[in-house]
C-alpha positions as CSV (number, residue, x, y, z in Angstrom):
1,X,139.3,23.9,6.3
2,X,140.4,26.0,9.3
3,X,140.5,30.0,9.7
4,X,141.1,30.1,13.9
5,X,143.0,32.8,15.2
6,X,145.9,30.7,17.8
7,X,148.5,30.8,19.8
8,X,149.9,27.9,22.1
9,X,151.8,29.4,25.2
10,X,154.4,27.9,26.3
11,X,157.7,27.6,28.4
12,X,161.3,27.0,29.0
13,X,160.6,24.2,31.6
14,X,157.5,23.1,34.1
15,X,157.0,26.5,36.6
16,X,157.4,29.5,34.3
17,X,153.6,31.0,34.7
18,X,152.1,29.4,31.6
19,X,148.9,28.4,33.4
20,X,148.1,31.4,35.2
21,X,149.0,33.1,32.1
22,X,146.7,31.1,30.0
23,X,143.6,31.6,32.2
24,X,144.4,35.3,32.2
25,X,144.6,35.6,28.6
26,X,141.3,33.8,28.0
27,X,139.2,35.3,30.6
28,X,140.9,39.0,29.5
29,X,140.1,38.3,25.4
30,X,136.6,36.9,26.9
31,X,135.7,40.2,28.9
32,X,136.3,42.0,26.0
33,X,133.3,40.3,24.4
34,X,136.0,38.1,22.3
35,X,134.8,34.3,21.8
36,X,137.6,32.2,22.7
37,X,138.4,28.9,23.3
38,X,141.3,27.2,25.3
39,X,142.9,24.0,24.9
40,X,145.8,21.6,27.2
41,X,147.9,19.5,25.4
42,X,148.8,16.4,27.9
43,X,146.2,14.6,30.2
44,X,145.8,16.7,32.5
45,X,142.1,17.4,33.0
46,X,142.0,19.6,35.7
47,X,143.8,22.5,33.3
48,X,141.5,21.8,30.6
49,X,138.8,22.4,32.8
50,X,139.7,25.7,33.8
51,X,141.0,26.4,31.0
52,X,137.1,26.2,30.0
53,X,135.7,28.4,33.3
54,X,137.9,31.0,31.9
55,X,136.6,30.7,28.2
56,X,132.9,29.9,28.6
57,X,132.9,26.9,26.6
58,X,134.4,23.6,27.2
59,X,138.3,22.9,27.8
60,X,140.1,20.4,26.2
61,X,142.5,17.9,26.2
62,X,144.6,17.8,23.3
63,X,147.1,15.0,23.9
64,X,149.0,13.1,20.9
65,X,149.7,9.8,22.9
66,X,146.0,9.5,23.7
67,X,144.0,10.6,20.7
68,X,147.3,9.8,18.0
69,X,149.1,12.8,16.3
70,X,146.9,12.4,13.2
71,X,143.9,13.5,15.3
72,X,145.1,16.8,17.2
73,X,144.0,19.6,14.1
74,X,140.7,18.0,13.8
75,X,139.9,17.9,17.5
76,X,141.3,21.3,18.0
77,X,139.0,22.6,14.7
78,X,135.9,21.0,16.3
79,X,136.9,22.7,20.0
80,X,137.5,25.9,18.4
81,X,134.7,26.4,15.8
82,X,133.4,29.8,15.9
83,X,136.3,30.9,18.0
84,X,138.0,34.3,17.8
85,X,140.5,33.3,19.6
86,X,142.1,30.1,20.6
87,X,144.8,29.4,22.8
88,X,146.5,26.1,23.4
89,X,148.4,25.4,27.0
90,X,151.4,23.4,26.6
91,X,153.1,21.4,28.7
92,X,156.5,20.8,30.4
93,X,159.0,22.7,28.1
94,X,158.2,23.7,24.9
95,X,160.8,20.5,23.6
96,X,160.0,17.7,26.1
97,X,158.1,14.7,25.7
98,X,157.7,12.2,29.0
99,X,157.1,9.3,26.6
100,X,160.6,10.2,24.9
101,X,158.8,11.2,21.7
102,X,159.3,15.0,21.0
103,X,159.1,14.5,17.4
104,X,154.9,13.8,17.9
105,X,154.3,14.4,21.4
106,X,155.8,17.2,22.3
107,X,154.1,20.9,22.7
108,X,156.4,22.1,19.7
109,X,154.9,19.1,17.7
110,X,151.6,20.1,18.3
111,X,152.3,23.9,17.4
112,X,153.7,22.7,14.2
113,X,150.6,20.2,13.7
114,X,148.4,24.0,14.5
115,X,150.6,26.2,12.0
116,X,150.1,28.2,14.9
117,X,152.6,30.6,16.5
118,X,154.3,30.4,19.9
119,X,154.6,33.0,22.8
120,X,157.4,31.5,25.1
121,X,156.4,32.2,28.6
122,X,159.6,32.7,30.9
123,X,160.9,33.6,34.6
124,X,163.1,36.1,34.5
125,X,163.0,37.0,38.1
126,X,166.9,35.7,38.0
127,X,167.7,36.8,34.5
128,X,169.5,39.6,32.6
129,X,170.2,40.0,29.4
130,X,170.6,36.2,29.1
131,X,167.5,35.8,28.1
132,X,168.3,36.7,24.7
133,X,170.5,34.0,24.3
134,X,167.9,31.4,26.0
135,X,164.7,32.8,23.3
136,X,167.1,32.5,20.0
137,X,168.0,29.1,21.1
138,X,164.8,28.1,21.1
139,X,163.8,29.9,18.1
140,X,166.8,28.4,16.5
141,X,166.5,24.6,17.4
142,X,163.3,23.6,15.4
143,X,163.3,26.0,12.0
144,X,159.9,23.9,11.4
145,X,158.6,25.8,14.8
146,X,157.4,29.3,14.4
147,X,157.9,31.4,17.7
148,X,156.6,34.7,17.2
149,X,157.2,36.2,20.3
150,X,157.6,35.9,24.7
151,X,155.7,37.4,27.9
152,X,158.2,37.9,30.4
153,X,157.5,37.1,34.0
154,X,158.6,38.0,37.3
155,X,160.2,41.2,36.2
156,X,161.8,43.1,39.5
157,X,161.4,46.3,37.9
158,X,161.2,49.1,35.2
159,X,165.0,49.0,34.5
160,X,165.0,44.9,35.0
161,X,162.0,45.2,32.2
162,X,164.0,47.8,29.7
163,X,167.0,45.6,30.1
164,X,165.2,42.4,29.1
165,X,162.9,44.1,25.8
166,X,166.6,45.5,24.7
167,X,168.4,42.6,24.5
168,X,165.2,40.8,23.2
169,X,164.8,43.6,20.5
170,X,168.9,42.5,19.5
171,X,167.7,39.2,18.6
172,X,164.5,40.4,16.7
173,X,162.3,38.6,19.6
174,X,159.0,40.8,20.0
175,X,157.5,40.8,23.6
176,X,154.0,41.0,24.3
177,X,154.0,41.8,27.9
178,X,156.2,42.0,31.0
179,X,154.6,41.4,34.5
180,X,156.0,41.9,38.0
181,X,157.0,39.6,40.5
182,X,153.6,39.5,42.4
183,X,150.9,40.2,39.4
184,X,150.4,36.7,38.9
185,X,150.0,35.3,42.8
186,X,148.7,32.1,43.7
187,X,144.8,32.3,42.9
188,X,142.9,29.1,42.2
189,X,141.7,26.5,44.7
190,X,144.1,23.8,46.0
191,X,145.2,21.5,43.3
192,X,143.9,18.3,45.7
193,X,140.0,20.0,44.7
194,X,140.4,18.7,41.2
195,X,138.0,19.7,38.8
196,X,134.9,19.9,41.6
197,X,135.7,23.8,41.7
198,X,135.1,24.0,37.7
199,X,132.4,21.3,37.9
200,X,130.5,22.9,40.9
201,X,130.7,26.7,39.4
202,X,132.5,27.5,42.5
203,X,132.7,31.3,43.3
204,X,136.2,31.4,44.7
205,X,137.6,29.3,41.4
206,X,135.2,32.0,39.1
207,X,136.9,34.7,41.1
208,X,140.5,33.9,41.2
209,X,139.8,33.5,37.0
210,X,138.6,36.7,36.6
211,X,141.7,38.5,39.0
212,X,144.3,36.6,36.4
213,X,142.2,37.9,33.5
214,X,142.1,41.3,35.2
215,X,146.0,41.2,35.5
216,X,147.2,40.2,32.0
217,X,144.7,42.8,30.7
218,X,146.8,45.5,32.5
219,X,150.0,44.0,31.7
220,X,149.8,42.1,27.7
221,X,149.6,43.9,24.7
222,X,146.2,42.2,24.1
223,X,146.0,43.7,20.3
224,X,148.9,43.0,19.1
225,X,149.4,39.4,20.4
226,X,145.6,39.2,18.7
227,X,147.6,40.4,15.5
228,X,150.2,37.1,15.8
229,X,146.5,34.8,16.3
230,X,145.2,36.6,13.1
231,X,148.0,35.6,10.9
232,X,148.5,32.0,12.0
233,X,147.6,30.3,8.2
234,X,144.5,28.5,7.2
235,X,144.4,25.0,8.8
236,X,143.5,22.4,6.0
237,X,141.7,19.6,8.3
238,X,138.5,18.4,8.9
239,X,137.0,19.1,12.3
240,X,136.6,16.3,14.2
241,X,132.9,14.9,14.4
242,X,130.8,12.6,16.5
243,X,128.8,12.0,13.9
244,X,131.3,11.0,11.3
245,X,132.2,7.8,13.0
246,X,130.5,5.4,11.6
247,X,127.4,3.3,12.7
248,X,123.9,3.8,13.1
249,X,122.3,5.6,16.6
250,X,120.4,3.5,18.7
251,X,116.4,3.7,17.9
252,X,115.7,4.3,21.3
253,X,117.1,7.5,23.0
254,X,118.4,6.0,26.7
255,X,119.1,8.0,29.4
256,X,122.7,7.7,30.5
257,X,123.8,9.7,33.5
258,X,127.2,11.0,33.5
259,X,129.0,11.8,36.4
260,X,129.6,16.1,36.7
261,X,127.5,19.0,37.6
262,X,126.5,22.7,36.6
263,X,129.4,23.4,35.3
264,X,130.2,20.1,33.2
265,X,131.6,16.6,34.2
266,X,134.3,14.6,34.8
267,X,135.0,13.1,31.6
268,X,136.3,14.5,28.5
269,X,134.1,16.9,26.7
270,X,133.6,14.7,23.4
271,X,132.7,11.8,25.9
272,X,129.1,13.1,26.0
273,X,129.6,14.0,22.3
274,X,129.8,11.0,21.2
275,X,127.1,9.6,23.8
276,X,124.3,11.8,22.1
277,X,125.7,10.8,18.6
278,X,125.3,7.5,18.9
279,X,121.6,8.3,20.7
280,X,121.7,8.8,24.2
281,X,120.4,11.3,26.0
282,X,123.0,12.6,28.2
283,X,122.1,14.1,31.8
284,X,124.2,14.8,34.2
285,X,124.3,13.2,38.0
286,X,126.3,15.0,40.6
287,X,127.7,12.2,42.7
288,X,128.4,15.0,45.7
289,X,125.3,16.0,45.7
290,X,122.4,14.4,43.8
291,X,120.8,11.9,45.5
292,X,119.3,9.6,42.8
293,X,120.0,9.1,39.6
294,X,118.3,10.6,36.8
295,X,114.7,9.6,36.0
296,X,114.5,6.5,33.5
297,X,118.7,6.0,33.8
298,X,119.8,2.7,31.5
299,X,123.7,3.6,32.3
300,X,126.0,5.3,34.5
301,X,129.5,6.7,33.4
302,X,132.2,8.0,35.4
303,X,134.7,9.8,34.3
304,X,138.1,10.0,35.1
305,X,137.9,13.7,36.4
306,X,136.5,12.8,39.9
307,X,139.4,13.5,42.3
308,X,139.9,11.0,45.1
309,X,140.1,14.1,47.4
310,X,136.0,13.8,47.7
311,X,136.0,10.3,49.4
312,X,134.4,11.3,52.6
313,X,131.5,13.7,50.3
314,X,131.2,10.3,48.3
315,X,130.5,7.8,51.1
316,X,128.1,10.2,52.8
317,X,125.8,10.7,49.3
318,X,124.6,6.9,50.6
319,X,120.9,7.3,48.7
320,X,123.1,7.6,45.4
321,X,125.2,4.8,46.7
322,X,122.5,2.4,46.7
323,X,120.9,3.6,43.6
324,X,124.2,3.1,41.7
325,X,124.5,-0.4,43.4
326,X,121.4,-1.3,42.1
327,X,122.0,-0.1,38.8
328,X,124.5,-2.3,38.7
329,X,123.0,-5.2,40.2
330,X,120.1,-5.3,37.6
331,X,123.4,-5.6,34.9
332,X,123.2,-1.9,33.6
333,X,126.2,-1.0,32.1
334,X,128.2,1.0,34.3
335,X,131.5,2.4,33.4
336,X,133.4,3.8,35.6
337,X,137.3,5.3,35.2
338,X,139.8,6.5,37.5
339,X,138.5,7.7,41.2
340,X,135.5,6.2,39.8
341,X,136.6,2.6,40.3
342,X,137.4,3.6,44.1
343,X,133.5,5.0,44.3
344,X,132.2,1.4,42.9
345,X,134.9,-0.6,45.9
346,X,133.0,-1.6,49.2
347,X,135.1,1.4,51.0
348,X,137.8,3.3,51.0
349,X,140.4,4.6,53.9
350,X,137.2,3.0,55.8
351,X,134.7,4.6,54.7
352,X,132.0,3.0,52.5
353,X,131.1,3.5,49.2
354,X,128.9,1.7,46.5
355,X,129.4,-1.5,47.4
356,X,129.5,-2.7,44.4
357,X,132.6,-4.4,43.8
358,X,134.2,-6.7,46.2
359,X,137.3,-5.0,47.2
360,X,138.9,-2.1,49.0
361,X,140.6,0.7,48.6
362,X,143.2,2.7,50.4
363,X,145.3,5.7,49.9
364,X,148.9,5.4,49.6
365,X,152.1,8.0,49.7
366,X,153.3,8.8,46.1
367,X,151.7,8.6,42.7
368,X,151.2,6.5,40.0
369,X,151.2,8.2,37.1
370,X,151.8,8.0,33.2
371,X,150.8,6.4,30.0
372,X,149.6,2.5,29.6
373,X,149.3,0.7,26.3
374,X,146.2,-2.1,27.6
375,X,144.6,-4.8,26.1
376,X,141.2,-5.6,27.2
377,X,141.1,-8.7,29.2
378,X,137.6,-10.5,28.9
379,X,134.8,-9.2,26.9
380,X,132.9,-5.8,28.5
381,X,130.4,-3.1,27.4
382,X,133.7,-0.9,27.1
383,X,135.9,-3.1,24.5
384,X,135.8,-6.9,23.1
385,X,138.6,-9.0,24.3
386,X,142.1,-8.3,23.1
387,X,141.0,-4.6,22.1
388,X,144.2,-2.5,22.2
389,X,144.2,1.1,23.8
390,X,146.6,4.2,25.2
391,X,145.5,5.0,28.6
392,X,146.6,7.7,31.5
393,X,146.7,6.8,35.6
394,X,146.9,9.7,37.9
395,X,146.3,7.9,41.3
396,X,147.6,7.6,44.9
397,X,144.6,5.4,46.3
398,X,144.7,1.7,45.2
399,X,142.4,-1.6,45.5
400,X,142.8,-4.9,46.9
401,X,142.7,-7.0,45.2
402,X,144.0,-4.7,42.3
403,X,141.4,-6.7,39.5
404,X,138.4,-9.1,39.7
405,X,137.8,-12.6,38.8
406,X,137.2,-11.0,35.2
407,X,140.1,-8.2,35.1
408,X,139.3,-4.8,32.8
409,X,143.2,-4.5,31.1
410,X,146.5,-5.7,31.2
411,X,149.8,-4.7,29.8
412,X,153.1,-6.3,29.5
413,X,155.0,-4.3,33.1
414,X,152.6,-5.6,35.8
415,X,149.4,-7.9,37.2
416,X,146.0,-7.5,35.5
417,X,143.7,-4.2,36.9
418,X,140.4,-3.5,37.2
419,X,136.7,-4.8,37.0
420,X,134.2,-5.8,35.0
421,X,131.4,-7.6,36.8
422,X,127.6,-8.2,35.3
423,X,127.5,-4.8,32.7
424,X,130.1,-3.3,35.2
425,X,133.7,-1.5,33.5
426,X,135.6,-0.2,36.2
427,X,139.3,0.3,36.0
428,X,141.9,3.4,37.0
429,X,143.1,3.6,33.8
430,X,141.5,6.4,31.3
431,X,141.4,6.5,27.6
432,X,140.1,9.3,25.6
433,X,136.8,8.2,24.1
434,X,138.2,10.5,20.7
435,X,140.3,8.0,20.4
436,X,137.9,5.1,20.5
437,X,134.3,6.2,19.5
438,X,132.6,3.0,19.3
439,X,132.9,2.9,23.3
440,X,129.8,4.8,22.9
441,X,128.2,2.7,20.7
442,X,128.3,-0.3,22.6
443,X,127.3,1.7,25.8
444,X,124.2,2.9,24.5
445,X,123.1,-0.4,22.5
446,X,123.9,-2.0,25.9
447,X,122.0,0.8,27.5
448,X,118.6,-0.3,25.1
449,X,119.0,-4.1,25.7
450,X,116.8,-5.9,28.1
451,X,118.5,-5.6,32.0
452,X,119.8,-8.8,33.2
453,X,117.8,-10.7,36.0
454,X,119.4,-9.8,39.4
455,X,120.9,-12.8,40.9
């Protein structure tokens, strides 16, 4: 059982101020010597992770296509434990689903999996008294969904704001704050820095966190919105657990290096969770700026965080290049997701990296982006053969050839991706570990087996 004061903030639509709002809220509640905790749901790693700089303690991802809908209230229990506060990000609009599955993957399904209570978020720089009508429709659409209030945003003026809380105050719609057009400006580093600003403790990205908390402190009615957290019910779920996955950790305690920094890594928080459950010992490796790998290393992972902004930092860290090609040449288990695959190519846009696949990589106009469901080609230190997962690609760069002689996945809309090569995983699609916990197990017992002879 569950007692977590909550809110998830959401939106209308995409564009509304829900993220800077978030971070506000969190770092606001946090100066105020509250413990909080903040939460995405979706894929999107980069939120999470700021989501975290603003709370002091790890973001994370709560998406239901990754992790399934029956494992959302446990993670969020075990991401919020000793919380005072928690808040949950949403995505898109509060209704829409990108898989076409609002009934379990939307951000109203996962406020209904919370019991928790939503503040809609909305833009009302182009908005009278309309707004009324817009809040009790989507109060009115899911009775399951309880919405217990809105922040109003972009508000021209006093009158503009008196207009808006009267109408809202027709429809019984409490509001919790009302900023102005310009309290909520542009603040964080450029999206194309990823996570590195979060990972690297970077003073800008600490600062611009603390002006949005310094903002919705002047402008959100802090106690009261506390008030709707306090009465969200008892939630009656187990919190998720490393530890309660089954199997036995190895009897050795391996070094595995994870790819991040001061201020966390690439990968999903409950990566290195699970990692130190099944025995590891987890240290991190900073592949911008760490030039060998941990003392004693047995395995490598690289999570799916890295952006593939930081080519030309990665190709130039060449002492950590060769000491991950040799890691891999000995038949370590390496595993590497995302950007991570490009690191492991012999260059990329012409620059080298690792060396340690035979392929290369270039960047591309566009995106590719959404869900996969992949089977596991060949046998790997990630999955057996034929192992079924859900997996997210967020990537412009790609690789020729696009899979090895022994390709990582597959999946019914296109050609085979990825590598695995010696103890080797690389591939651009990433899974959430949550989702598959004995990833870890077989990383770490390959971590304690004896290396394979180089060729």
């Amino acid at each position: 059982m569950t007692v977590v004061p909550r809110v998830v903030l959401s939106a209308p639509s995409s564009g509304h101020g829900t993220g800077a709002l978030s971070l506000g809220l969190l770092a606001a509640l946090a100066e105020r010597g509250l413990d909080v905790a903040g939460f995405k749901i979706g894929p999107d790693q980069v939120d999470a992770a700021y989501l975290g700089l603003a709370a002091g303690r790890p973001g994370r991802n709560l998406d239901p296509r990754l992790v399934g809908p029956a494992r959302i209230a446990p993670l969020f229990a075990h991401g919020s434990a000793g919380a005072g506060f928690a808040l949950v990000q949403g995505t898109l609009g509060l209704y829409d689903s990108i898989t076409g599955r609002p009934e379990a993957e939307s951000t109203a399904a996962v406020a209904t999996a919370l019991r928790s209570p939503v503040v809609l978020v909305v833009d009302v720089a182009a908005m009278g008294q309309s707004v009324a009508a817009l809040v009790h429709g989507f109060r009115a659409y899911d009775e399951q969904l309880w919405l217990g209030g809105v922040i109003l945003n972009r508000v021209a003026s006093p009158r503009h704001e008196a207009m808006l809380r009267l109408a809202l105050d027709d429809v019984g719609v409490p509001v919790y704050g009302a900023l102005r057009r310009h309290e909520l400006p542009p603040a964080l580093p450029a999206r194309r820095h990823g996570m590195v600003p979060v990972v690297q403790r970077d003073g800008e990205a600490l600062r611009a966190v603390g002006r949005l908390g310094e903002a919705v402190a002047s402008t959100v009615d802090l106690d009261r919105l506390l008030v709707l957290a306090r009465s969200a019910p008892e939630l009656a779920v187990e919190p998720w657990s490393p530890t309660s996955v089954g199997g036995s950790p190895a009897r050795e305690r391996p070094v595995v290096a994870l790819a991040g920094g001061p201020g966390g890594s690439y990968s999903h928080p409950e990566t290195a969770e699970l990692l130190r459950a099944a025995g590891a010992e987890v240290v991190t490796v900073d592949p911008l700026r760490d030039e060998a790998l941990p003392a004693g290393t047995r395995a490598l992972v690289v999570g799916g965080g890295l952006p593939e902004s930081y080519a030309e930092q990665l190709s130039a860290n060449r002492r950590l290049c060769i000491a991950v090609a040799e890691l891999a040449r000995t038949g370590r288990p390496v595993i590497a997701e995302g950007a991570g695959l490009l690191w492991l190519a012999r260059e990329l846009d012409g620059q080298p990296m690792c060396g340690v696949l035979d392929a290369i990589g270039s960047s591309r106009d566009g995106l590719v982006i959404g869900y996969r469901e992949a089977a596991a080609s060949t046998d790997s230190v990630l999955a057996p053969a034929g192992t079924k997962v859900v997996g997210h690609k967020q990537h412009a760069a790609v690789l020729t050839p696009r899979a090895g002689e022994r390709a990582a996945w597959s999946w019914p809309t296109g050609a085979p991706e990825g590598f695995v090569w010696r103890g080797v995983h690389a591939s651009q699609l990433v899974p959430h570990w949550a989702a598959y916990p004995e990833i870890a197990a077989r990383l770490v017992a390959a971590a304690v087996a004896p290396a394979e002879a180089p060729a």
